[in-house]
C-alpha positions in Angstrom: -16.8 -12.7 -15.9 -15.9 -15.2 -18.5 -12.2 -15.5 -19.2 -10.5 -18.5 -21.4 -14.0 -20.5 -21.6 -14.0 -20.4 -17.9 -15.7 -18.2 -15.2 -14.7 -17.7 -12.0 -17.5 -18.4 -9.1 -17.3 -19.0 -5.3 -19.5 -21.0 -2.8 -18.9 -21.4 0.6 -18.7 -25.6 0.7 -17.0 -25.5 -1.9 -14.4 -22.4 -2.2 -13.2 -21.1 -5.0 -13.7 -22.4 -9.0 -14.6 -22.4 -12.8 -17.7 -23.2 -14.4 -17.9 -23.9 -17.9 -20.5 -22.5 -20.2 -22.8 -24.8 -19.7 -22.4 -23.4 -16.2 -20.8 -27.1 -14.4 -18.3 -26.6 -11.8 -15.3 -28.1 -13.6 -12.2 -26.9 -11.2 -13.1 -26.1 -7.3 -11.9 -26.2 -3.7 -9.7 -23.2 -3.5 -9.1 -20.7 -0.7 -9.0 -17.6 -3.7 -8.0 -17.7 -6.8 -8.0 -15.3 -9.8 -9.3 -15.7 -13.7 -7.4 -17.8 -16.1 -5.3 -15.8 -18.8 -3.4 -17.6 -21.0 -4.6 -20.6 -20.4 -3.0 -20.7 -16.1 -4.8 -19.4 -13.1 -3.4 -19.0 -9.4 -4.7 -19.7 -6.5 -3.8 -19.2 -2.7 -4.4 -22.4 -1.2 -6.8 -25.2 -1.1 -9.7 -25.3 1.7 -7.8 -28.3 3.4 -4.5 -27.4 3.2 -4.4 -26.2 6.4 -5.7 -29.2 8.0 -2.7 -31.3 6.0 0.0 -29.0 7.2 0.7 -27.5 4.2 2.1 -23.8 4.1 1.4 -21.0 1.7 4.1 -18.8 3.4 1.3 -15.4 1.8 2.2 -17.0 -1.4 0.7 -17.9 -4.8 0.6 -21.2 -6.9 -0.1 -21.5 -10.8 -2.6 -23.8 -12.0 -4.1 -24.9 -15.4 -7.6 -25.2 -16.7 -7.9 -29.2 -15.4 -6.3 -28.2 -11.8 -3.6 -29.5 -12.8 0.4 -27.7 -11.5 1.5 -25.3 -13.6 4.3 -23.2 -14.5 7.3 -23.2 -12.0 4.3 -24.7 -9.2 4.7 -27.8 -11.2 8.3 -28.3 -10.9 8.5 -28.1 -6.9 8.8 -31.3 -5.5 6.3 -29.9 -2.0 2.9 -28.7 -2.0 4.3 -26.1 0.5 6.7 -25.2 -2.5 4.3 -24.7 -4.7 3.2 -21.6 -3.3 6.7 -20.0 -4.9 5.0 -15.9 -6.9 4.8 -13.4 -4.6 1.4 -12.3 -6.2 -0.6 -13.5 -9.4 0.3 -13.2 -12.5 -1.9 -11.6 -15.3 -1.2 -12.8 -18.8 -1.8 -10.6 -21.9 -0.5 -10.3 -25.2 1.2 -13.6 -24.8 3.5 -12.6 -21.4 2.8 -11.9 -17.8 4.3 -9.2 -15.6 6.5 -11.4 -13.0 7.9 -9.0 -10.8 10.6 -6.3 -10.4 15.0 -7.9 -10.4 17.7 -5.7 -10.2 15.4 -2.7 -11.0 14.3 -4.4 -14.1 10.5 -5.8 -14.5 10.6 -9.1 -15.7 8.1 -10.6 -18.0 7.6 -14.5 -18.5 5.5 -16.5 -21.5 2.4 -18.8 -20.4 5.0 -21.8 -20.4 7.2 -19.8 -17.3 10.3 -19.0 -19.4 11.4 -15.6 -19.3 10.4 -13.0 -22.5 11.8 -9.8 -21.7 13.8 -8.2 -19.0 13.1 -4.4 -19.6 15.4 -1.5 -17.9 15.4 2.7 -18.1 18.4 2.2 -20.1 19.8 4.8 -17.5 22.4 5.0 -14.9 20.3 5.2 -11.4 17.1 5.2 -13.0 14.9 1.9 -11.5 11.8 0.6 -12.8 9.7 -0.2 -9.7 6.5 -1.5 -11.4 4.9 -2.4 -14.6 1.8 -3.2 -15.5 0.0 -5.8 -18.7 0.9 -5.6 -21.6 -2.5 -4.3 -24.2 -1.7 -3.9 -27.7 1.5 -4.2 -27.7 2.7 -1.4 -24.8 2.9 -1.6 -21.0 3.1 1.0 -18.4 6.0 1.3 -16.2 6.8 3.5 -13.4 10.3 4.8 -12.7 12.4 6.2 -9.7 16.1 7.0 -8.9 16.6 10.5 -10.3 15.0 13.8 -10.8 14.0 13.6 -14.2 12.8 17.3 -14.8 16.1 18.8 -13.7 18.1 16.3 -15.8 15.9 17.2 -18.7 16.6 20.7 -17.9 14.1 22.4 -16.1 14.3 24.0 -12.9 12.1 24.7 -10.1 9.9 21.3 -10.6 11.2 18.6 -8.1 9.6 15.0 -8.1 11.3 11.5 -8.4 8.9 9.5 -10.1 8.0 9.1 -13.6 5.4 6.4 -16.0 6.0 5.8 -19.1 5.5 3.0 -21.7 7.1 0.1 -23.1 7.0 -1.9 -26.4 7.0 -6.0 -26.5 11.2 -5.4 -27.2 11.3 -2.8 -23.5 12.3 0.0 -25.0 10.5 3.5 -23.6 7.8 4.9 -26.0 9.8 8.1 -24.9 13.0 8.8 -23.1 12.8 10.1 -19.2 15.5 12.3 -19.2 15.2 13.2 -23.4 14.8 17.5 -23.1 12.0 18.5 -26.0 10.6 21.5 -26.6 7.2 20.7 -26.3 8.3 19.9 -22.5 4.6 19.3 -21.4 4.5 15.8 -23.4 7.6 14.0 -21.8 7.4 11.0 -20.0 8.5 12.0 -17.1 5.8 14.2 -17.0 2.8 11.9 -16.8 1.3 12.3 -13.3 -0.2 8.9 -14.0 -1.0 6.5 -16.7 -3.5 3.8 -17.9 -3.1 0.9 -20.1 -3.2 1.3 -24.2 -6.2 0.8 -25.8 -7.1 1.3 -29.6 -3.8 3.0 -29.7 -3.8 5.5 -27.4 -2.9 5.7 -23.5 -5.0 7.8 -21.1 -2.2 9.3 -19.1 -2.4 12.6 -16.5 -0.8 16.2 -17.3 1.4 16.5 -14.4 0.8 20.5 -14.9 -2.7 20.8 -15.6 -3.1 17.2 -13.6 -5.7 16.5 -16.5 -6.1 13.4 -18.5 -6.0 13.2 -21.7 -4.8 10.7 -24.3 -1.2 9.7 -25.9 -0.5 8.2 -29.4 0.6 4.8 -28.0 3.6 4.7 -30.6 5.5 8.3 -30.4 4.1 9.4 -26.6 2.6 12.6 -27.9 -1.2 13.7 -27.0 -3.5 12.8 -29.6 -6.6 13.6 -27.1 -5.7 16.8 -25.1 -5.5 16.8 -21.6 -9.4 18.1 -20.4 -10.7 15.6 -18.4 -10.6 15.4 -15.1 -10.3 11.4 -15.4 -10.0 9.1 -18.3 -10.4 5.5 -19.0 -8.6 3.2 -21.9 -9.8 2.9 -25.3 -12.1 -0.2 -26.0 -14.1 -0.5 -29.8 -13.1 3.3 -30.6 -14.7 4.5 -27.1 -13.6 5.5 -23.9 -15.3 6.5 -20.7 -14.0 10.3 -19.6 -14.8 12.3 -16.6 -15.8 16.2 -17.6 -13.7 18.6 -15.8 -17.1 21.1 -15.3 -19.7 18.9 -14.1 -17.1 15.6 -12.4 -19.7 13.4 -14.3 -18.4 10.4 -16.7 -19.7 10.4 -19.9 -18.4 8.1 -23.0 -16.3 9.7 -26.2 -15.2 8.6 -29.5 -11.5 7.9 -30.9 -11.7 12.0 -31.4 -12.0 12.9 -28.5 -15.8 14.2 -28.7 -19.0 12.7 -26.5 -21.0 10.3 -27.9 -23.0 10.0 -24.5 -23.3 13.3 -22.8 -21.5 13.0 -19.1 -23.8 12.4 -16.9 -23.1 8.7 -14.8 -22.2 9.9 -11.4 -20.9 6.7 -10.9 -20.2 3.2 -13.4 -18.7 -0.3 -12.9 -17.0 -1.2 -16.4 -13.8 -3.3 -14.8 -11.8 -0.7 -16.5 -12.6 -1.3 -19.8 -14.7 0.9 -22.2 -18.2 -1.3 -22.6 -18.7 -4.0 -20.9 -18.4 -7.1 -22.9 -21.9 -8.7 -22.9 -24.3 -6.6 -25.3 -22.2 -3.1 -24.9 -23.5 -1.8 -22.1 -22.1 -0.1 -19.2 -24.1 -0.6 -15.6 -24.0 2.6 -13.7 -26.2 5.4 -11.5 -27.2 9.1 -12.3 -28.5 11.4 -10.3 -30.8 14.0 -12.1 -30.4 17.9 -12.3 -32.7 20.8 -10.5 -35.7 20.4 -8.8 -36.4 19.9 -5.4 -35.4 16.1 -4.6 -32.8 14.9 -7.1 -33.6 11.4 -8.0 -31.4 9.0 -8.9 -31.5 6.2 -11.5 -29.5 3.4 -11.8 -29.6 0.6 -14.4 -27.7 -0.4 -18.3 -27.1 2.3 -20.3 -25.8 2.2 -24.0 -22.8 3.5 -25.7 -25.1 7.0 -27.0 -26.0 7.6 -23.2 -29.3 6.1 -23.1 -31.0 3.8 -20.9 -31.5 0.4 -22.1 -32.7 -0.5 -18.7 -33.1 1.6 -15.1 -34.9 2.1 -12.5 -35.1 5.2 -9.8 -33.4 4.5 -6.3 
């Protein structure tokens, strides 16, 4: 995959890299390293660190698109030092999810300075992960309290809760708000994806269904009926039908546009895949007395654009 002009490759001589799109190796020699966002990478080590006595200490450095040091890597005065994130840093949307402080996540701009230190804006209430931000929202998961009794319902125990944030960390919807239309609040949603075309595939921690949130008020704008449910990309999503657990691709409505039948897909969790709007996946046919399976490109209406039976 091609992110920032560059794509990612490994060889074995010659580690970790970038091409360009002329497909010349332009950046190499790394132990691992992930995609550029943002214009900065990071890497965990070169191939001859080790032999030079440098440490990585299970540490990450940032890098730019010439190789060059950056971010806080390029202000340490070691190479050991470099190595100074605990993990990689994905930039989207213009920041990058550094880490949890103080039960706060902290996000950072490309250039390393801080953007936004986002809380629960509650007494005892932590955030103990975040994710990207897409389209202006990112998800967050909270512990500290139990949310459904302090919203006033009984009976329902459980100390976690996701929810969303905007670019200035405040909560799509408050944790411990009590609403009528109980089903909806944040601290119910079993689980969460990121936003897409403005909606969030989140989980019905009742039903334990997925459906899909209005990004801005938190409310279902896609009922919860799927068994699983993937973000919104060009006005379509992939979704999993409850009856048959087969994945199958809807519209911005909520109704299929490709009829769920891929027992199986690899999308990298978006809707279509970039190049051409095709999703890669297997399907394995109904009735008879040997199923066969076929695997191959399939378009956004659920038909094959290229397969082939296994």
């Amino acid at each position: 995959m091609f992110s920032d002009g560059l794509g990612l490759v490994y060889s074995e001589d010659k580690g970790a890299g970038f091409v360009n799109a002329q497909g010349e190796l332009v950046v190499s020699g790394y132990i691992a390293a992930t995609s550029f966002s943002d214009g900065v990478a990071f890497v965990s080590g070169k191939l001859d660190d080790e032999k030079n006595g440098i440490k990585h200490n299970n540490r990450y450095a940032a890098i730019d698109k010439n190789g060059a040091w950056a971010l806080d890597s390029a202000k340490s005065s070691t190479e050991t030092d470099r190595y100074c994130y605990k993990q990689p840093i994905f930039f989207h949307d213009g920041v990058g999810f550094e880490g949890i402080k103080d039960g706060k996540a902290i996000y950072i701009d490309s250039k390393g300075s801080e953007a936004l230190s986002a809380s629960s804006g509650h007494d005892g209430v932590s955030i103990v992960d975040a994710g990207p931000f897409y389209d202006g929202y990112a998800t967050i998961e909270l512990q500290g309290v139990d949310m459904w009794a302090k919203a006033g319902y009984t009976g329902m125990g459980g100390t976690t809760a996701y929810g969303l944030i905007d670019k200035t960390g405040a909560l799509v919807k408050d944790p411990t708000a009590k609403s009528t239309q109980w089903a909806t609040l944040v601290d119910l949603w079993g689980g969460i994806n990121h936003a897409g075309g403005g909606m969030v595939a989140a989980q019905d921690s009742v039903s334990g269904l997925w459906g899909y949130l209005d990004a801005k008020s938190g409310e279902w704008k896609i009922q919860p009926l799927f068994s699983e449910a993937k973000p919104f990309a060009d006005g379509m999503a992939y979704a999993k039908d409850f009856a048959t657990d087969d994945w199958g691709i809807i519209d911005d409505s909520g109704a299929w546009t490709a009829v769920p039948r891929l027992d199986n897909f690899n999308s990298d969790d978006q809707s279509l895949v970039a190049a051409g709007g095709l999703v890669y996946g297997t399907a394995e046919a109904v009735g008879g007395a040997a199923p066969v399976t076929s695997e191959g490109w399939m378009n956004a209406q659920g038909l094959w654009v290229a397969s082939w039976k296994l």
